[in-house]
C-alpha positions in Angstrom: 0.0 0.0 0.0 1.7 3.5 -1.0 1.7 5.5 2.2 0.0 9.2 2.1 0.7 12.6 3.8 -2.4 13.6 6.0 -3.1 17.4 6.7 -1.4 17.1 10.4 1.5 17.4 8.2 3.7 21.0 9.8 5.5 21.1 6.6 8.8 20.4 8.5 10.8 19.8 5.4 12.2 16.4 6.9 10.5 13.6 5.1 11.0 15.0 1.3 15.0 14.1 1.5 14.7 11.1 3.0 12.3 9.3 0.1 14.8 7.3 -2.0 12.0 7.0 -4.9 11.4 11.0 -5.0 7.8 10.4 -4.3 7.4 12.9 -2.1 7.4 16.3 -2.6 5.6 19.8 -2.0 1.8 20.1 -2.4 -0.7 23.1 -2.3 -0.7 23.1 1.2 1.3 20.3 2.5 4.0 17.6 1.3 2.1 14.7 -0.7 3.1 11.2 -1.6 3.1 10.2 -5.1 1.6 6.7 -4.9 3.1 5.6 -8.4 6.7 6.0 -7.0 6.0 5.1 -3.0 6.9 1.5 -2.2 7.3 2.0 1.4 11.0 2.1 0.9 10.8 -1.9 -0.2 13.8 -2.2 -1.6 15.9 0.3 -0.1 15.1 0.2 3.6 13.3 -2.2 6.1 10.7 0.7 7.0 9.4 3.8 5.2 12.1 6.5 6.0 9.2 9.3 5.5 7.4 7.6 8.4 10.7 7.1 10.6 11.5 10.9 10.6 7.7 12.4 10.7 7.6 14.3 13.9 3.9 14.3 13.9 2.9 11.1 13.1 0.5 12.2 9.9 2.0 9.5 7.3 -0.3 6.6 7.5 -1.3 3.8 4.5 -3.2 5.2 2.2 -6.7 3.1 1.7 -7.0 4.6 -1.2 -4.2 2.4 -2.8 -4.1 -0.6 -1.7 -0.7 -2.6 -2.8 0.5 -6.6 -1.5 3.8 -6.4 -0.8 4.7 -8.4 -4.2 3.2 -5.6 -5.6 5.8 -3.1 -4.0 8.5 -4.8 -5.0 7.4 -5.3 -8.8 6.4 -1.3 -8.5 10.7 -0.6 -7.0 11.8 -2.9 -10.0 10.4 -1.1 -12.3 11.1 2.1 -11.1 14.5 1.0 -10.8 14.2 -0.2 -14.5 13.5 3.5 -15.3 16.0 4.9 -13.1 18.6 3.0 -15.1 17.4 3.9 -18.6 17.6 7.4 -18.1 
């Protein structure tokens, strides 16, 4: 499941660096969470790095896109894929 950025979110700047897909990055009003890039770090960490550095606790799974974790990995290949072609 791609993780989301709820409106809690203080727009501490903290989480957008820390995304090793670039899938975050600033909204209207807040930081939001691409869910086409956000494998909840699978691949590159063993927990979302966004969530591990959120000082408010406001980045929860987002319902709205529901992902198995097979599903997160075949999303970080193929971003990965991309990366590489580039």
């Amino acid at each position: 499941m791609a993780l989301m950025i709820t409106d809690e979110c203080i727009n501490c700047d903290v989480c957008e660096p820390e995304c090793p897909n670039e899938a975050i990055s600033q909204g209207a009003e807040t930081y939001v969470i691409d869910p086409a890039k956000c494998t909840e770090c699978m691949g590159h960490f063993d927990e979302p790095q966004c969530v591990a550095v959120c000082p408010v606790d406001c980045i929860p799974l987002d319902p709205g896109h529901p992902e198995t974790k097979d599903e997160l990995q075949q999303k970080y290949q193929r971003l990965m894929a991309q990366k590489q072609g580039s």
